[in-house]
C-alpha positions in Angstrom: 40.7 -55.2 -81.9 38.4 -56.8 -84.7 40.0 -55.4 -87.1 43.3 -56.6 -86.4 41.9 -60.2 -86.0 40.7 -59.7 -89.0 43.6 -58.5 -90.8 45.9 -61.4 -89.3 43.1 -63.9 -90.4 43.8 -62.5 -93.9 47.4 -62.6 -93.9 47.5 -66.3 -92.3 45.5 -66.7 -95.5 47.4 -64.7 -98.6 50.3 -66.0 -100.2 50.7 -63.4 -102.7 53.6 -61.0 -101.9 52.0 -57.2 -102.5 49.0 -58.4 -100.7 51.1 -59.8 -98.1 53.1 -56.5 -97.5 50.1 -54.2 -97.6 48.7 -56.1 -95.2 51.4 -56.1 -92.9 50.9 -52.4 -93.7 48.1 -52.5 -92.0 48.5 -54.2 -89.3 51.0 -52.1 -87.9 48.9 -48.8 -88.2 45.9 -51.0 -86.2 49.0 -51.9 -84.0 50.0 -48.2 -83.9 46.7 -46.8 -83.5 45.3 -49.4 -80.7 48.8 -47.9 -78.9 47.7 -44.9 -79.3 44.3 -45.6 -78.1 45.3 -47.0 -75.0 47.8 -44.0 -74.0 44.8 -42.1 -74.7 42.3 -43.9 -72.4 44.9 -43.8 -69.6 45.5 -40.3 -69.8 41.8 -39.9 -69.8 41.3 -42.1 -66.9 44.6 -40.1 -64.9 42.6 -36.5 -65.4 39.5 -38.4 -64.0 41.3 -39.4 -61.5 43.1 -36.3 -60.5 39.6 -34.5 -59.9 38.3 -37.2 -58.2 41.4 -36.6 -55.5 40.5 -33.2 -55.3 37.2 -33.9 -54.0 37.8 -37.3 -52.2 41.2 -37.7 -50.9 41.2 -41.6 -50.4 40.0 -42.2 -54.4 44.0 -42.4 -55.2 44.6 -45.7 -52.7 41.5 -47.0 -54.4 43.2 -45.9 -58.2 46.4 -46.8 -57.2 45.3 -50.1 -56.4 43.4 -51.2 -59.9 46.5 -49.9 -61.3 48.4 -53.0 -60.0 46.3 -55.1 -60.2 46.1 -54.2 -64.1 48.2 -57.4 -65.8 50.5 -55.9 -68.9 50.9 -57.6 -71.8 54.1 -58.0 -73.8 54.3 -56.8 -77.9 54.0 -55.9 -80.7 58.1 -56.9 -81.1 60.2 -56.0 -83.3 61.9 -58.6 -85.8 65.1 -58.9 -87.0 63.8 -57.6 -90.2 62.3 -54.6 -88.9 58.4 -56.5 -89.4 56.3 -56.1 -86.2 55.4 -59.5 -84.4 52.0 -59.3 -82.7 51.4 -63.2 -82.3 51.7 -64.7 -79.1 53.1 -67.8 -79.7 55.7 -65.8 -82.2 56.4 -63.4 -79.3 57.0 -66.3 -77.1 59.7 -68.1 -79.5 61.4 -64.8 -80.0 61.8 -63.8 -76.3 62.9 -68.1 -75.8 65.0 -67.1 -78.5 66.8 -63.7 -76.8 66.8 -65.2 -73.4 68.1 -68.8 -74.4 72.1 -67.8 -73.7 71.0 -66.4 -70.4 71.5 -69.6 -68.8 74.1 -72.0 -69.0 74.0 -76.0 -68.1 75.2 -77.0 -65.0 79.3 -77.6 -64.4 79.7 -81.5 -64.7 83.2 -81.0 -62.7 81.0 -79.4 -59.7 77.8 -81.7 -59.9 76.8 -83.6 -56.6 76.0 -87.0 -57.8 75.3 -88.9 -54.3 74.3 -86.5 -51.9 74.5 -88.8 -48.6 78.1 -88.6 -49.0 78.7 -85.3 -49.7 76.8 -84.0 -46.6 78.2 -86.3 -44.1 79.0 -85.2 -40.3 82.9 -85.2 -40.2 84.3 -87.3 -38.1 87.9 -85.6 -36.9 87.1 -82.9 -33.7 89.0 -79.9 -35.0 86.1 -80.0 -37.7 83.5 -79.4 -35.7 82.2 -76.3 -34.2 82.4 -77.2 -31.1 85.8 -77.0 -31.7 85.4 -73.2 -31.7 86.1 -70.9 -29.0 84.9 -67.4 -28.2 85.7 -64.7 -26.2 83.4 -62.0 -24.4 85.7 -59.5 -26.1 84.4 -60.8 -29.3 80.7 -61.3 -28.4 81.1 -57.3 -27.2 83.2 -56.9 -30.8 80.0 -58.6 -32.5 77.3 -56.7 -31.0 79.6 -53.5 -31.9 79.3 -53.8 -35.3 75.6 -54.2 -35.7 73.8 -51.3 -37.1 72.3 -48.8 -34.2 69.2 -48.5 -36.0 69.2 -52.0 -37.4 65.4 -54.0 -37.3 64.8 -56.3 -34.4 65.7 -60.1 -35.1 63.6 -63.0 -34.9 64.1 -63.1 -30.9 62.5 -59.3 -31.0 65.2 -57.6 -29.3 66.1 -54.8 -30.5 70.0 -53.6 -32.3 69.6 -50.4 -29.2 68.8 -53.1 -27.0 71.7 -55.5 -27.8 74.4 -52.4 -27.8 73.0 -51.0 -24.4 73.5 -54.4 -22.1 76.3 -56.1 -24.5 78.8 -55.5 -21.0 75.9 -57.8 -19.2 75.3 -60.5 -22.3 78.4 -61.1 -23.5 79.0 -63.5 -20.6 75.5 -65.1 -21.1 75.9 -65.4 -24.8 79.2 -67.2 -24.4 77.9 -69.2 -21.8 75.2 -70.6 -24.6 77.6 -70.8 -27.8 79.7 -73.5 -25.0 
């Protein structure tokens, strides 16, 4: 890691152009070999852990958890040029850069400008749901198309539940949608 500070210090500082290249020579093998010196360490750390397992069973919940914990960091990218870009502040113009048509500005044509209006209660009755009517048949119809197995909702009752009694809460349920 020093000696890839060091290297960048020197090319921040050298203007002349076979310096310049050797050095960028350079950094990549430190680039290179600190890649290879972390695939190293974690395939060290992996064995460790494996034998560890062997004799304590619970020592892969605790390895399993440093391991997410673990933030990752992003580089060395590659440039247009085929030069490898280590800085962060570089890293973070070039990833602006990829990710810039990602996103498109919002449609004018669809834009709320006054929301007060836009959200207003309508006034006419066949807008309204009240204005809608249900059936038992499609209360039954309803509860027949949730999943057997499906999780319990935020009343706790159960999909099973639901399908077993629907003949006994369709009439209920109607009652409460009026």
């Amino acid at each position: 890691m020093k000696k890839r500070s060091l290297t960048r210090a020197k090319l921040k500082k050298t203007l002349h152009s076979p310096t310049l290249a050797k050095l960028h020579q350079k950094l990549e093998e430190i680039e290179m070999m600190l890649i290879l010196s972390h695939e190293e360490e974690r395939k060290r750390e992996e064995l460790q852990a494996i034998e560890h397992i062997k004799v304590n069973s619970k020592f892969f919940y605790a390895y399993a958890k440093k391991k997410l914990k673990k933030a990752s960091s992003i580089g060395p990218l590659m440039k247009e040029n085929g030069d490898f870009e280590s800085e962060p502040g570089e890293i973070a113009k070039m990833l602006i850069h990829q990710y810039e048509d990602a996103f498109s500005p919002p449609n004018e044509a669809q834009k709320i400008d006054d929301p007060s209006s836009f959200f207003v209660v309508p006034q006419k009755p066949e807008h309204l749901l009240t204005s809608v009517t249900t059936t038992t048949e499609d209360i039954i119809a309803a509860i027949d198309k949730v999943a057997p197995h499906s999780a319990a909702g935020p009343d706790g009752f159960h999909a099973q539940l639901l399908k077993h009694y629907k003949h006994q809460l369709a009439l209920p349920l109607k009652l409460l949608q009026e």
